[in-house]
N, C-alpha and C positions, 0 to 999 in steps of 0.2 A: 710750627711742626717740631716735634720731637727730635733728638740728634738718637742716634742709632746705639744700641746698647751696646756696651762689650760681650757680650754674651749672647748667642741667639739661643741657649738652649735654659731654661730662667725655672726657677721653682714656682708652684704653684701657692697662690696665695692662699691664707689661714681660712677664709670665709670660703667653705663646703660648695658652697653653691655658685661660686665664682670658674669661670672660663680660662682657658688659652686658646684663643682663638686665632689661627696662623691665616692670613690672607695673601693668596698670590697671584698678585698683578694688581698694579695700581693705576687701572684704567677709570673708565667711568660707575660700571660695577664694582667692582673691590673700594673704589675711597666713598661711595655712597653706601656701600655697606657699614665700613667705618664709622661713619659720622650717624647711621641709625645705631647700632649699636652702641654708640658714646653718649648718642643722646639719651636713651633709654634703660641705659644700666652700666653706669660708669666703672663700675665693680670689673668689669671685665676685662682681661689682659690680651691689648691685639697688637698683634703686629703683622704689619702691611710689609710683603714682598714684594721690591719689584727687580725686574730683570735689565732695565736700563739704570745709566747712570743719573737718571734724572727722573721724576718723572714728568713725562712729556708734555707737553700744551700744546702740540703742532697738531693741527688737523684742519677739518673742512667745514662744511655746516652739519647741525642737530637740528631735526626737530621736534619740539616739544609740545606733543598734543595733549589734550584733557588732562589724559589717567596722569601723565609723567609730574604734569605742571601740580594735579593735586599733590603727589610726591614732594616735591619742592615746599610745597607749602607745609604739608604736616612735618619737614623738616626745618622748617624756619627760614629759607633760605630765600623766599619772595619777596622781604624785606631786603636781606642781602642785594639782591638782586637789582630790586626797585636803586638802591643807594651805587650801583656803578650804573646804571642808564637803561637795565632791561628789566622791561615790562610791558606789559600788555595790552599798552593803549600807547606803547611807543613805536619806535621806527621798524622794530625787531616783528612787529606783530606781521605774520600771516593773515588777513580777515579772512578769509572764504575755502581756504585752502584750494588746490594748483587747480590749473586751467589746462582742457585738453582741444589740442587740435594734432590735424594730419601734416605734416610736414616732410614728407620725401617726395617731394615736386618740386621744379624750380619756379612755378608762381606763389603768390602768397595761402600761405592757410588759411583755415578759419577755425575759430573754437567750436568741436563739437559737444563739449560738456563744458560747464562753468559752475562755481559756487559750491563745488562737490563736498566742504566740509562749510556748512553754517557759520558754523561756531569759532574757527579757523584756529590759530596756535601761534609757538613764537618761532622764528629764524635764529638761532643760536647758533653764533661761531664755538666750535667745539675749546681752541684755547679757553674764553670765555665760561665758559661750562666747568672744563677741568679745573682753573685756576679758582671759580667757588668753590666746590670740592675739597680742593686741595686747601685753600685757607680756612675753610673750617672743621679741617681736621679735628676730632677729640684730645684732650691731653693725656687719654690713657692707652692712644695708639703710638707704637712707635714704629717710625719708618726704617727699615732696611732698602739700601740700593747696591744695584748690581749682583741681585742675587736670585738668577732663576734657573727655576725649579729643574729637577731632571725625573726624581721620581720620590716616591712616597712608602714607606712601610705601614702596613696598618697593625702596627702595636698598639700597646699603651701605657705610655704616651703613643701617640703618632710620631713618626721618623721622616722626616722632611731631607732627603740629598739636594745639594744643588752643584751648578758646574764648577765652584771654585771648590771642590771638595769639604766644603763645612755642612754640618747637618744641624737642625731645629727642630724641638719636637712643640707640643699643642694636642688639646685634646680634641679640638673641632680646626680642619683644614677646609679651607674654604678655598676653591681654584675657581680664578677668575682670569685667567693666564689665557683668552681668547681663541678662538678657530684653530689650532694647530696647541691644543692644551697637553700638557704634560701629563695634569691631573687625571683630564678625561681619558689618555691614554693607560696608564698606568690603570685607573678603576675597571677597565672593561680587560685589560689583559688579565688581572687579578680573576676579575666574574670568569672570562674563558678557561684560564687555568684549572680552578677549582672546581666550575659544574661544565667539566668533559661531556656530558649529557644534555648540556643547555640549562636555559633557569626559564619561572615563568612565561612556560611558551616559547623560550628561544630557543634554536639554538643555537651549539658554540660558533658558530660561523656567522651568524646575527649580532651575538655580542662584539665578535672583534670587528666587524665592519662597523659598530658603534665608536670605535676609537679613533676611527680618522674622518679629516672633512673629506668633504664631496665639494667637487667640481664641476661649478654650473653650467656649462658650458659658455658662462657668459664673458666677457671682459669687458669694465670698465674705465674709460680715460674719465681722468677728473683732476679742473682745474680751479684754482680760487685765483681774479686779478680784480681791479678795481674798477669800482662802478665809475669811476670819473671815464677809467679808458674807453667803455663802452659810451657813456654819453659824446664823450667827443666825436665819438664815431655815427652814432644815433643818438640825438637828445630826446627822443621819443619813445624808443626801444621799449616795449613792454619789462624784460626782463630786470630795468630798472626798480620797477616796482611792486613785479608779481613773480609766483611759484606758478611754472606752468610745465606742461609734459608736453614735447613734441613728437610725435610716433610715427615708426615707417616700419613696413615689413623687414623682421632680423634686429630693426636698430633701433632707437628712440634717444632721444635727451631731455636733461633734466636742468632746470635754473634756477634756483631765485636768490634776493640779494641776503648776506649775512652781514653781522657787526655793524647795526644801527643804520644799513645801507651803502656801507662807506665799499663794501667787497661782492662778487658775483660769483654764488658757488656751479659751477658748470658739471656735470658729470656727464657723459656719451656710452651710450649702451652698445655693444654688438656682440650678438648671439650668434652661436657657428652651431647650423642645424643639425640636430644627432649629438654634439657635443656633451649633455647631459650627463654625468654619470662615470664619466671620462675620463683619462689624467691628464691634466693639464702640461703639455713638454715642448711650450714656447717659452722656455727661458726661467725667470726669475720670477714669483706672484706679483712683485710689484716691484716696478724698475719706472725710470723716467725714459721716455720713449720722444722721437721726432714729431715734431707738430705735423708734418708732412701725412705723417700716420694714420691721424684722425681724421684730419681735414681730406685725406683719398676716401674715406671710409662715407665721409657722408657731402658727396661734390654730388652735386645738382639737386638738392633739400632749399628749401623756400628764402627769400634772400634775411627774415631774418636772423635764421640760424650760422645762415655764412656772415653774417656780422659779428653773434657768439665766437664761432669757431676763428674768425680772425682775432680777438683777443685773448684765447684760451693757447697762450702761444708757450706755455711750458707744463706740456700734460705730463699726468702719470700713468700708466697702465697698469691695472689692477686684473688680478682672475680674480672673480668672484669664489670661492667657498662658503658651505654651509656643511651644518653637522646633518648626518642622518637623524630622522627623526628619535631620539634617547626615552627607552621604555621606563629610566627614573633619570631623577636627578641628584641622588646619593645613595649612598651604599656605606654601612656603618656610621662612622663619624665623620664621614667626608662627603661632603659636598659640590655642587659644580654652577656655576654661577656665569652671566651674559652670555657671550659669544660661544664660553666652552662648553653651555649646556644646550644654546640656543639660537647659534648663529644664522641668518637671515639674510635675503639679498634684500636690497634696499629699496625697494621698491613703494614702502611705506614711509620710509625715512623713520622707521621703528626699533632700528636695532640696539641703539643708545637706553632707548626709552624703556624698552623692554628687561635692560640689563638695570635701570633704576627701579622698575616696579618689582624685577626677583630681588632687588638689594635690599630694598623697603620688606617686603616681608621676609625674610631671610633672616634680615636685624632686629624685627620686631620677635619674632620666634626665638632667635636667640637670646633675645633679652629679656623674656617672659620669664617669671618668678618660678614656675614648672619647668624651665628647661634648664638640668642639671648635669654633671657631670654623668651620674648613672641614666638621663635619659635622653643622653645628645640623640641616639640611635631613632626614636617616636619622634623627636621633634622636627629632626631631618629628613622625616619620612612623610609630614606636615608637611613640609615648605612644600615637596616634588607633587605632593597630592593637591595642595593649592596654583602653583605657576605650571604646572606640566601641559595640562589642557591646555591652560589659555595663550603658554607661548608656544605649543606648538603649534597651535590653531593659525597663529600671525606665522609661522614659519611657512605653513601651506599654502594660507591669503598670498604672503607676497612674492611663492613662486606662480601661481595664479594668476596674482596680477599680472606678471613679465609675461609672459605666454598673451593675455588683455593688450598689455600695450603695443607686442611686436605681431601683431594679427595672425597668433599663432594656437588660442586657445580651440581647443578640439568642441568641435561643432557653434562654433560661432563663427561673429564675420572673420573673412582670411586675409583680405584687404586689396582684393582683385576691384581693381578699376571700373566704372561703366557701370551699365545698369545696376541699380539695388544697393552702390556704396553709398548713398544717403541714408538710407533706413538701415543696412548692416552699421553705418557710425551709431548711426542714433540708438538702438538698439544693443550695442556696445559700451554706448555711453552711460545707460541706463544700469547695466551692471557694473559697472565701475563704480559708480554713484551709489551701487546698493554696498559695493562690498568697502567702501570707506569708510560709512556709518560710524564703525566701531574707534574711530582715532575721535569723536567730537564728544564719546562717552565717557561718564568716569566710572567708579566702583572697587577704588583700591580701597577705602575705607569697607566696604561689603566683602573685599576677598579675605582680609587681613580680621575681622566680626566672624569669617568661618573659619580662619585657621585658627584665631585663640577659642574659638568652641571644640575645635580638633583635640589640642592640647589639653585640653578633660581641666578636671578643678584640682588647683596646687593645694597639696596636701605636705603640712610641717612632719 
């Protein structure tokens, strides 16, 4: 990795057709941006902002279905991969993708759907994930730490503020700065300012609810501890060696093992009805909470969940946000990238994935031989016309989904007891299983074939 310039504000190189490309946030989106744009047009001057002093490797599990994993590969990184232990025919593999049964009873479950993805994926420890990323970094990116963002001018150059009072400018700003985005904020306060009348059908009261997340109503505790702890405790446990969904009306939990098996990612759903839309004013979005907490939340659920929850003994509580659905994904030269254009509840375990497939074509657009200083503006209007539909589409799925698992979606089963909850599971089950399809698909090579046809023919 690059040591950090003395300088964040840097002249523009002799070759015309060369970038400044300022990236902020150096999560999973922002260094997968990087490393496409490095791969494909080394020419380019990036520098990665991030706002901690490090950037992180701490987290939970990913996972990486079809489109992502093709990702990985047209970036070379399956080789990588394969040479620290993950791959696809190893311990990390998901085969069938998760198993659904009922679980808020204190006898045992049964699975009412199985095999929901074919094709199945990998279990990805999120350090794991970052820490490829991060080593193969480009040499023509240079890292900035401890520097995020507060807001943004749209000159030109682009005027980048951050909290230590230094500013950066770039001709292409790219905010990858997650769920509570600076960038996103700043772009929609700019839009309300300027079209007092609304834009595109908005108006100004529509754009500026575009600037802040929303609040799911949901909270999720999530814990990672070791698979050795749960077999001691069950050497049998399913959770040992599958992704499975356990669901109860309001609640549900999620399992399965990451980091070659060695770890158990646990996460516990509960949804406060009406919640939806709401501010969240229980505290902090995400603070370490009493195990006492979770485990009242789901007492009398099937014993092998109260196995789970006995070893999930240092939870987090999480509020879920998500962004309003965003009528673009840029505006001038600036851009908005993962979470801050497309934040999701996790319901698909898509939110990683989805912030690698706008990186991938984002980087490839950028690096296309038409995309110029004079035509950041059409190219950036490519990206949001290529990723717009499709990730907002998985933002609607996996509120869909939540409402599916916690027997709450409107005119399906509700999850009342007695007569008719065989065929209301099974029938439930049945649309679960239709609306998963899309994780076992690929066609990031087809999205990225219509956005260099977008990009018209580079003309010297």
């Amino acid at each position: 990795m690059a040591a950090p310039a003395p300088s964040l504000s840097q002249s523009m190189s002799a070759d015309s057709k060369s970038l400044r490309i300022a990236i902020c946030g150096a999560g999973v989106g922002g260094l997968t941006l990087a490393l496409t744009i490095g791969t494909h047009n080394p020419q380019h001057q990036l520098d990665l902002y991030e706002a901690g002093a490090e950037i992180s490797t701490t987290g939970a599990g990913v996972a990486v279905w079809a489109r992502t994993f093709e990702v990985l590969q047209l970036l070379g990184l399956d080789e990588r991969m394969k040479e620290r232990g993950i791959t696809l025919d190893g311990a990390d593999r998901l085969h069938t993708g998760p198993k659904f049964r009922r679980s808020d009873q204190p006898e045992a479950g049964h699975n009412f759907l199985t095999d929901a993805v074919p094709t199945g994926g990998l279990a990805m420890h999120r350090p794991d994930l970052i820490g490829l990323l991060k080593d193969s970094l480009p040499s023509n990116c240079v890292v900035h730490l401890n520097k995020r963002m507060t807001t943004y001018m749209t000159s030109s150059p682009i005027t980048i503020h951050f909290t230590d009072g230094t500013t950066a400018t770039a001709d292409v700003l790219v905010g990858s700065d997650g769920v509570r985005s600076a960038t996103r904020e700043t772009m929609f306060d700019e839009l309300a300012r300027i079209h007092p009348e609304g834009l595109d059908g908005m108006t100004r009261e529509d754009l500026i609810r575009c600037k802040d997340p929303v609040w799911t109503g949901t909270v999720a505790y999530r814990s990672v501890f070791s698979a050795e702890k749960l077999r001691r405790l069950d050497p049998m446990h399913p959770g040992l060696e599958n992704h499975f969904l356990a669901l109860g009306k309001d609640r549900h939990i999620v399992s399965y093992p990451i980091a070659r098996r060695t770890l158990i990612n646990f996460i516990a759903f509960d949804t406060i009805p009406g919640g939806e839309g709401t501010t969240f004013s229980s505290g902090k979005w995400v603070q370490d909470v009493p195990v006492a907490e979770v485990r009242e939340l789901f007492r009398g659920w099937e014993p092998w969940m109260q196995t789970l929850l006995e070893c999930a003994d240092t939870p987090s509580r999480w509020a879920v946000h998500v962004t309003a659905p965003l009528p673009f994904y840029s505006h001038d030269n600036v851009a908005l990238l993962g979470d801050a254009a497309h934040a999701m509840m996790t319901h698909f375990g898509a939110g990683a994935g989805q912030a690698i497939e706008s990186a991938y074509i984002l980087g490839r657009i950028l690096s296309h031989p038409s995309t110029t200083p004079q035509t950041i503006g059409h190219a950036l209007q490519v990206y949001s016309a290529i990723r717009k539909p499709f990730a907002n589409g998985i933002v609607e799925k996996t509120r869909l989904m939540g409402l599916m698992y916690e027997f709450n979606a409107p005119g399906l089963y509700d999850g009342r007891r007695g007569e008719g909850e065989g065929e209301g599971l099974e029938a439930l089950g049945e649309l679960i299983r239709r609306e998963w399809e899309w994780v076992g698909m690929h066609g990031i090579r087809e999205d990225w074939e219509r956005a260099e046809r977008m990009l018209g023919t580079v003309r010297d």
